[in-house]
N, C-alpha and C positions, 0 to 999 in steps of 0.2 A: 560597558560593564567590565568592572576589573575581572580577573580571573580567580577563581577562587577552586580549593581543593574537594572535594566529595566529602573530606575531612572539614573541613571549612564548613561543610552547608550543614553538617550534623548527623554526616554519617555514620552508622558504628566500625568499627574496626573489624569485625567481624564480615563484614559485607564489603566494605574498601580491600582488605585481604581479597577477598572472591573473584573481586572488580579486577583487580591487578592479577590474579591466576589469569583472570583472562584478557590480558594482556589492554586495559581499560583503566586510564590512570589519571584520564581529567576528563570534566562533565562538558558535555555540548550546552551550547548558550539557553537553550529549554530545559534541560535539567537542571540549570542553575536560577532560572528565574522560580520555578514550582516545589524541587526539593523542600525547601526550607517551610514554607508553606501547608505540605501536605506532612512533613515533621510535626508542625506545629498544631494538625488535626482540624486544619481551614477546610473550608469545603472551595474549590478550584474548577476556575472558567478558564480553558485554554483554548487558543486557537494556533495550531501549527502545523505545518502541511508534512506531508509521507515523507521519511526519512531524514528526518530531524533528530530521533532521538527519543519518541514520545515513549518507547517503551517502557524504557530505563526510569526516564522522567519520574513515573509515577510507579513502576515498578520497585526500584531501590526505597523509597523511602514507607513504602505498602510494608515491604518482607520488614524493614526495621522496626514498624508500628504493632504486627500481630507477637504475640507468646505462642511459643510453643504448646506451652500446656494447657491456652486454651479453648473453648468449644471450637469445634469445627462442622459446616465452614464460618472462617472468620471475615474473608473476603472474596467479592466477585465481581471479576473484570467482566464485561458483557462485548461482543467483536461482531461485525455481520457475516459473516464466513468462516466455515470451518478453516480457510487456508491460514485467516488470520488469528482464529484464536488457537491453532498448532501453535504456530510459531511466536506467539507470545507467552505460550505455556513453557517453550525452549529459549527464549529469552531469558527468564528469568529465573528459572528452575536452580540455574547453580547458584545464584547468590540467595535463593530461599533455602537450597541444602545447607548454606553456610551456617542457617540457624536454627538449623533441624525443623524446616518447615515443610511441607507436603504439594505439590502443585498438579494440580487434573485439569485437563480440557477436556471438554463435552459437547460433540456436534454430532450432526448426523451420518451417517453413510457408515460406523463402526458401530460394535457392538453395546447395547442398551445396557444388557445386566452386568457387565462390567464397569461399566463407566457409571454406572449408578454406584456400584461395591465402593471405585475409586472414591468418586466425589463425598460419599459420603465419612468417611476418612482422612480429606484433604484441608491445608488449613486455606489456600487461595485456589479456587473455582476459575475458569476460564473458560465461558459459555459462550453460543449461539443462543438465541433469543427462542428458537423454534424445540431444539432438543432440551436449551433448559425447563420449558414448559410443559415436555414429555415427563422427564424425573419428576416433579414437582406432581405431576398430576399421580405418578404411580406412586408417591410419597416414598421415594428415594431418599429424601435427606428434605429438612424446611431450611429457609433463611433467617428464622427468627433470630440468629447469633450473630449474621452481617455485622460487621461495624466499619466498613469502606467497603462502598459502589464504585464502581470505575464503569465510564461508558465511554469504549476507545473507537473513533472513526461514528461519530454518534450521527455525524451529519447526513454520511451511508445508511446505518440505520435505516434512517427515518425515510431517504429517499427509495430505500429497498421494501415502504411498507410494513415494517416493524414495530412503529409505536404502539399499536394497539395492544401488541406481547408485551413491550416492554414498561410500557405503562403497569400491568400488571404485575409484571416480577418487581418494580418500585415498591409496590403498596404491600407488596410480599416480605418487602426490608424492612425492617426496623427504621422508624421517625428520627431515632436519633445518630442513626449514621453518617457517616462522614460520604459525602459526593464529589467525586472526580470526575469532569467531561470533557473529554479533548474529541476537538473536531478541526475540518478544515476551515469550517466559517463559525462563527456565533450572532452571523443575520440571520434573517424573515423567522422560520418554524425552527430551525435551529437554537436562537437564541433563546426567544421563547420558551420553548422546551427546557434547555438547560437552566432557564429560571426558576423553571415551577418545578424541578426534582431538588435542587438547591437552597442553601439558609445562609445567605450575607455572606456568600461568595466572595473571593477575591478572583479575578480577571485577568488574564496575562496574553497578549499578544504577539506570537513572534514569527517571525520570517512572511516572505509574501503572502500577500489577499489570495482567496482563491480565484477571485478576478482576472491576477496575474501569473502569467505563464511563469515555470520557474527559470530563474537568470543560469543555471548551467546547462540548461539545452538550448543546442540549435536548433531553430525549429525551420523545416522547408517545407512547401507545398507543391508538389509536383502535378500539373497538369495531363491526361491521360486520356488517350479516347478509350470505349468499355473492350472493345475487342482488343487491346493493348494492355491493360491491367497486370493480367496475371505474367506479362513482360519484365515490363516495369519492375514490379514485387521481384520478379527473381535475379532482375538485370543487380537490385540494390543488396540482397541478399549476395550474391556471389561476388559484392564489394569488400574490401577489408574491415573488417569488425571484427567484434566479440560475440556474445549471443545476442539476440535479437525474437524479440515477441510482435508478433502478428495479432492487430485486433480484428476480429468479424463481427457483425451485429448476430447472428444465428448458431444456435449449435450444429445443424445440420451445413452451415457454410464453414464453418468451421472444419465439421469431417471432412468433406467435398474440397476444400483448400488443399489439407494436407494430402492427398492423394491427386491433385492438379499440380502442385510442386514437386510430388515422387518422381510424376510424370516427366518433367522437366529436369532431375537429377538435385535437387534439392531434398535432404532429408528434414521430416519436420515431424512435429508431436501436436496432439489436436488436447486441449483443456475444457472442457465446460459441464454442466451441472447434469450431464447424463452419464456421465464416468462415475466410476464407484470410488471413494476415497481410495482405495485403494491405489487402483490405476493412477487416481489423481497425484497421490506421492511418489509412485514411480517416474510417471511423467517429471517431476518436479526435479529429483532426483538425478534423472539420466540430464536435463536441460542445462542444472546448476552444472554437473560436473564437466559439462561440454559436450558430452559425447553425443548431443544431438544440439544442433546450435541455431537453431528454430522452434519457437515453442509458437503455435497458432492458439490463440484464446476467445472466448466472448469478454465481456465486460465484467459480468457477477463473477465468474470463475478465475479472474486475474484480480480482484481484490486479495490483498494481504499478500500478493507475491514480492516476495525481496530477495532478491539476488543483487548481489553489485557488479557482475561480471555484464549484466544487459547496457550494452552500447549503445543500441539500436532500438525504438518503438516505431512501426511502421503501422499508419492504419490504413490496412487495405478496403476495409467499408468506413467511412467519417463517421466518427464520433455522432450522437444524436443530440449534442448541447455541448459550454461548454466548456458546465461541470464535468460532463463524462471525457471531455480531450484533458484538463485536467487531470484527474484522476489517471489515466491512460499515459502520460506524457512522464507523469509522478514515479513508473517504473524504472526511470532511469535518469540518469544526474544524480546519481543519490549520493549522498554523507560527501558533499564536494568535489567530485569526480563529474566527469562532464559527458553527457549524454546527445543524442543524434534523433529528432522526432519527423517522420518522413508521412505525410498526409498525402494520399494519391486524390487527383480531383479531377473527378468527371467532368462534362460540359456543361451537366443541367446543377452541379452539386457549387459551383464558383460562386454563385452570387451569397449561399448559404455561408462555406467557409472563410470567405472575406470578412462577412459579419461578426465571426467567429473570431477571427484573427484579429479585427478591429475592438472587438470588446475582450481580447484578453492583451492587447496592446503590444502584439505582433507584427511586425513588419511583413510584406508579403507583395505579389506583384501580379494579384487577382483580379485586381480593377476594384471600383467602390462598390460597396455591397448592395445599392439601392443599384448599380444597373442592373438591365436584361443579361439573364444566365448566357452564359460563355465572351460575356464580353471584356474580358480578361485580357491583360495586351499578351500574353502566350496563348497560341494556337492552344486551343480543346482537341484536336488531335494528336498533339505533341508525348511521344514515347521519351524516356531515357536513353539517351548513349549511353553506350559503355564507358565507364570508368577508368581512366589507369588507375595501376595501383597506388597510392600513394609512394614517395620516397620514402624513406627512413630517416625514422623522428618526426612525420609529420602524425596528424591527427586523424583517427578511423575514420574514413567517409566526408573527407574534409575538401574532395576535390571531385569536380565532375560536371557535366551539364547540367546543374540543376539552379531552380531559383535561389539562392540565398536567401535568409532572414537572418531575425539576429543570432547572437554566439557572442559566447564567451572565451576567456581564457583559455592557452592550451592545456589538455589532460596533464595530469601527475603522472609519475610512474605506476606503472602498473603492478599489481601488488598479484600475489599468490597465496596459496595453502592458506594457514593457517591463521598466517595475519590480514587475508582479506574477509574471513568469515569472522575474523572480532573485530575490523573496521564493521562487519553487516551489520551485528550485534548490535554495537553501538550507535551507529548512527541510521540505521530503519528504527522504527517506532515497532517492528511487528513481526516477526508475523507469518499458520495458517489455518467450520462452522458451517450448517449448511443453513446454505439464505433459504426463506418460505418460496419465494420464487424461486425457480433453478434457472441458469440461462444456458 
């Protein structure tokens, strides 16, 4: 695909102006396939995985399409988490001011009568699927004025149990609106779905399957016995890195983690769906800026997190599938930058993770996934050595006892302040909605 200008695809001046304040002066390869398309008022089938660019994507050419002076709302992105419909409200917010447009997020865990006042005042909506159908029922504001649906991470959604919401806020829109659906895949219920909200769609497919693991993480499996674990987790933690997010399957392992790593001299921050937003953006907040460079999470509560300073994904409980190591793994390597995915593997969990590793086309040193658990050619009691530190100029966490798999090119420069939060901009699609589940 040649390269072409934001100008090029039919952006206005007014919003390329905004693009370039923030320091954003050429389109990633998904904005350049879908821009012109959702200009042209097509209704748009995307598949493209975390931190690509999806926000922008269909964000830019959304704010060029509404008038200011007309009804509001005019348009409503729909996100599975509060984390992610924040930060898609902060996404795009300045290049909507560019044209005197309005933007409100509305999820749960903050205040209803406000965010009602807001939304209905606002020209682009950026909801949860759960609180939009609080507003809606206390008649907040109708969508009878819709004329672009956006359904961002739609394939979450659906696996977080939401269609049935979302199905209704559809029939809520206006017939003749315009539909946007980006997801990670557009097979089985996914596709589907995105057919029947859709009219002669146009299609775009870009960057890997969600099948496939992404090419700028390393990904390792490190073999563990259970009373070594929480070794392990701190031997890699007090590695050279950057920040690093911790996955648990539970909220309360969660809590329980972060206070087992205190223990050990590790500071860390606990994420999940029993913290108050509040808390939640503090948390968020102290993690981005460094000052706490461990964030522990569940899996619903680490949706829509983006940060580009995360080096490190470490799942100290395995993933349960593996969409969900996807998704997980999807926290880092972002916008080109190369990330570090560390899977600790108990003795009874090997024959699971192989499988895993085999169908997302992972190299690993598990043994075949049909043997008997722990038969793995590394011992199932096998802890981490220590580390040296790397030399200078080499790469975070690029050296040590550990399995290798694959890996890419070495890291870029590392980037700071100001220009690393308009590389996030830019290339995360998102993003922060409270899911009907809480994890």
């Amino acid at each position: 695909m040649s390269k072409q200008s934001f100008a090029d695809l039919g952006v206005s001046g007014a919003v390329v102006g905004a693009l370039s304040r923030d320091g954003i002066s050429e389109p990633f390869a998904v904005q350049q396939l879908v821009i012109g398309d959702i200009l042209a008022g097509r209704d748009v089938l995307t598949r493209s995985p975390t931190g690509s660019g999806k926000t922008l994507a269909f964000g830019i050419p959304l704010v060029d399409r509404i008038q200011s002076d007309g009804p509001r709302p005019a348009a409503l992105i729909l996100a599975p988490t509060r984390e992610l419909a924040s930060q898609i409200a902060v996404d795009i917010r300045s290049i909507a001011h560019a044209r005197a447009l309005r933007v409100t997020a509305v999820y749960g865990g903050a205040g209803l009568v406000k965010q009602a006042r807001d939304a209905a005042t606002s020209h682009i909506l950026v909801a949860t699927p759960g609180r939009l159908e609080d507003l809606l029922a206390r008649r907040a504001f109708s969508l009878r004025d819709i004329q672009t649906l956006v359904l961002d991470e739609a394939d979450r959604m659906l696996d977080m149990g939401f269609k049935p919401a979302v199905d209704r806020i559809v029939r809520a829109c206006p017939r003749s609106r315009q539909t946007l659906f980006f997801s990670a895949t557009l097979d089985g219920e996914a596709g589907v779905t995105a057919r029947s909200y859709t009219t002669d769609p146009v299609t775009h497919e870009h960057g890997p399957t969600q099948r496939r693991a992404a090419a700028e993480v390393e990904h390792r499996f490190l073999p563990v016995s259970e009373e070594g674990r929480i070794e392990a987790l701190v031997s890699e933690l007090e590695s050279d890195r950057d920040l690093a997010l911790v996955f648990v399957r539970t909220k309360r392992g969660a809590d329980r983690l972060v206070k087992r790593l205190g223990a050990h001299g590790v500071d860390a921050l606990a994420m999940h769906g029993n913290k108050s937003q509040r808390q939640r953006e503090i948390a968020l907040a102290r993690f981005e800026a460094g000052k706490v460079r461990t964030l522990v999470a569940t899996d619903v509560a680490a949706r829509g997190i983006d940060i580009s300073g995360i080096s490190h994904v470490i799942n100290f409980d395995p993933p349960g599938d593996h969409d969900s190591y996807v998704h997980r793994v999807g926290r880092t390597g972002r916008a080109g930058r190369q990330g570090v995915a560390i899977t600790l593997v108990g003795r009874h969990e090997q024959r699971e993770l192989a499988g895993l590793a085999d169908h997302l086309g992972i190299a690993h040193d598990l043994g075949p996934a049909g043997a008997p658990n722990g038969s793995g050619r590394a011992g199932p009691g096998v802890t981490p050595s220590r580390r040296r530190k790397p030399s200078k100029g080499s790469r975070p966490g690029a050296s040590g006892g550990h399995q290798r798999t694959s890996r890419s090119a070495q890291a870029g420069p590392r980037e700071a302040g100001s220009s690393a939060r308009r590389r996030r901009r830019q290339g995360a699609g998102r993003r922060s909605g409270t899911p009907a589940p809480t994890a």
